[in-house]
N, C-alpha and C positions, 0 to 999 in steps of 0.2 A: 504494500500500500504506500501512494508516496505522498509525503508530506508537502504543507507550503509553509512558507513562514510568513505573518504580517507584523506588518509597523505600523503602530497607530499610539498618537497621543490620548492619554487619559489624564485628569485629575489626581493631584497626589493621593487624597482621600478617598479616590476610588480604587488608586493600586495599594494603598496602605490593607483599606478591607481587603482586598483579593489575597494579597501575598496572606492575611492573618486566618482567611476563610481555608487555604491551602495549605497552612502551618496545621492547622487545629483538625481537617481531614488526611495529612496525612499524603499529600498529593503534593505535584509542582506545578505551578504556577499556571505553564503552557496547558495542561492535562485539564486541571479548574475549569479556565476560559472556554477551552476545546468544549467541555460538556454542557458550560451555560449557551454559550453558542447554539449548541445539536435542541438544548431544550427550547431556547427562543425559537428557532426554526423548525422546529417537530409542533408545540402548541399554540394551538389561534392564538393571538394576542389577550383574549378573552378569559384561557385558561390558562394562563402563563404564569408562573407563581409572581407572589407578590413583588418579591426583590427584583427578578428580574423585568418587570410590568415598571416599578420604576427606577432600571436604568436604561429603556425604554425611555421611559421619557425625558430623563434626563440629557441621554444621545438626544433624543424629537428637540429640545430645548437648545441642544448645541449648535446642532446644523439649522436652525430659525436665525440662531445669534449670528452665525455663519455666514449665512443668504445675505442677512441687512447690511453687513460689514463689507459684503462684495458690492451690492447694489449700491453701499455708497463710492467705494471704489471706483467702480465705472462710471457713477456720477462727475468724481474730481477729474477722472483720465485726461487727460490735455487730447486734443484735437491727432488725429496717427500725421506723425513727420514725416518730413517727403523723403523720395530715395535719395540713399547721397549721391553725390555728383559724380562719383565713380562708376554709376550705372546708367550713365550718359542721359540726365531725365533732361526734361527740357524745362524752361523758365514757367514759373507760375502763369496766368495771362496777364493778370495789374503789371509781369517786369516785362512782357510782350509786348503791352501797346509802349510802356513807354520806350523799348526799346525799336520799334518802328516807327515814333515817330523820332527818333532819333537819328532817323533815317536807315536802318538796320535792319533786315528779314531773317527771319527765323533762320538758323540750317536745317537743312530740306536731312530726312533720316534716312539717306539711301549716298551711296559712291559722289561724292562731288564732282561737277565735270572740271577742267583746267578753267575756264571762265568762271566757275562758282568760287574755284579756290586763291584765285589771282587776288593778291594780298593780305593774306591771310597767314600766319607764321604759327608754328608748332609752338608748346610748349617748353621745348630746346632751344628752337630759335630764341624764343622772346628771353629766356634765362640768359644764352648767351649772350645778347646785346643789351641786355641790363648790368653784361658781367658779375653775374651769381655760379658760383662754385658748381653749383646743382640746380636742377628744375624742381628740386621737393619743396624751397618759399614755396614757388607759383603754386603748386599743387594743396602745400597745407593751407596757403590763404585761400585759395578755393573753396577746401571744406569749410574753414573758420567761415566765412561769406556764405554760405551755403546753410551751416546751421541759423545762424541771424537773420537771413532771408529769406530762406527756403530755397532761394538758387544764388551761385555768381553771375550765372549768366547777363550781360551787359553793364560788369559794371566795369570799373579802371586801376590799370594797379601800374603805377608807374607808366602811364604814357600809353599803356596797353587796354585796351577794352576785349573780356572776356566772349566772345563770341555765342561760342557751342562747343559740344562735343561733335565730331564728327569726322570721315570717311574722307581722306585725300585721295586723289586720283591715284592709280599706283601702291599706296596704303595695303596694309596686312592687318591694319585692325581701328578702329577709331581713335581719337586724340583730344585734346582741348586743344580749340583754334581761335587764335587772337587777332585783334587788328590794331594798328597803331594809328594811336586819337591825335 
């Protein structure tokens, strides 16, 4: 016959009784529970001895406490954050229009043609011509922008205005593409 083992939280004073109910029969602990178990589940609730009729309710009382403390959980939950910008999302619409009429169109989420990407510079480009060691600033200011606005898309970082993510002609996987303001 094979066993399961559970974890479950109780009340000190309800494992204090258990351990002393298992002391004074002569039993251990697991063996106890195993049989109040078998008897809650073998008798209607109806003919269920008394003891265990209320920890019955005292479980029914937990899991009520339980419900309200999640309902208000999900009452406070903040609004679900957007993907990070690693997952190439695209700008909210409120940094769209203002980024159109900034003069600036969306990037299109498919292969850029040579005329889509004409001016437009990598993330490597722009690092090197700001003379940064590395492209990880660009990329950490990214995310930092990203969690305060929900995107960076069109905003400026040193001369640079964040475009999109996107597909260079030639490209083997998308990038963050900038233009210089």
């Amino acid at each position: 016959m094979a066993t399961v083992q559970f974890n479950c939280r109780i009340e000190q004073q309800l494992a204090d009784r258990l351990k002393q109910a298992a002391t004074e029969r002569q039993q251990t602990l697991g063996t106890l529970v195993a049989q109040a178990l078998e008897l809650l589940l073998a008798a209607p609730s109806s003919q269920a001895p008394e003891q265990l009729a209320l920890a019955s309710t005292e479980i029914a009382e937990q899991l009520a406490a339980l419900a309200k403390r999640l309902e208000a959980l999900e009452a406070d939950r903040p609004a679900a954050r957007p993907a990070s910008p690693k997952q190439g999302t695209a700008a909210p619409p409120e940094r769209l229009v203002a980024a159109t009429q900034a003069g600036e169109a969306e990037l299109p989420q498919r292969r850029l043609t040579a005329a889509e990407a004409a001016g437009l510079a990598t993330t490597q480009e722009v690092g090197d011509a700001l003379g940064l060691g590395s492209h990880s600033a660009l990329t950490n200011w990214i995310a930092r922008e990203a969690k305060k606005h929900g995107s960076a898309v069109g905003l400026i970082y040193r001369g640079h205005r964040l475009r999109g993510k996107a597909l260079l002609p030639g490209g083997q996987k998308p990038g963050w593409l900038w233009e210089q303001v």
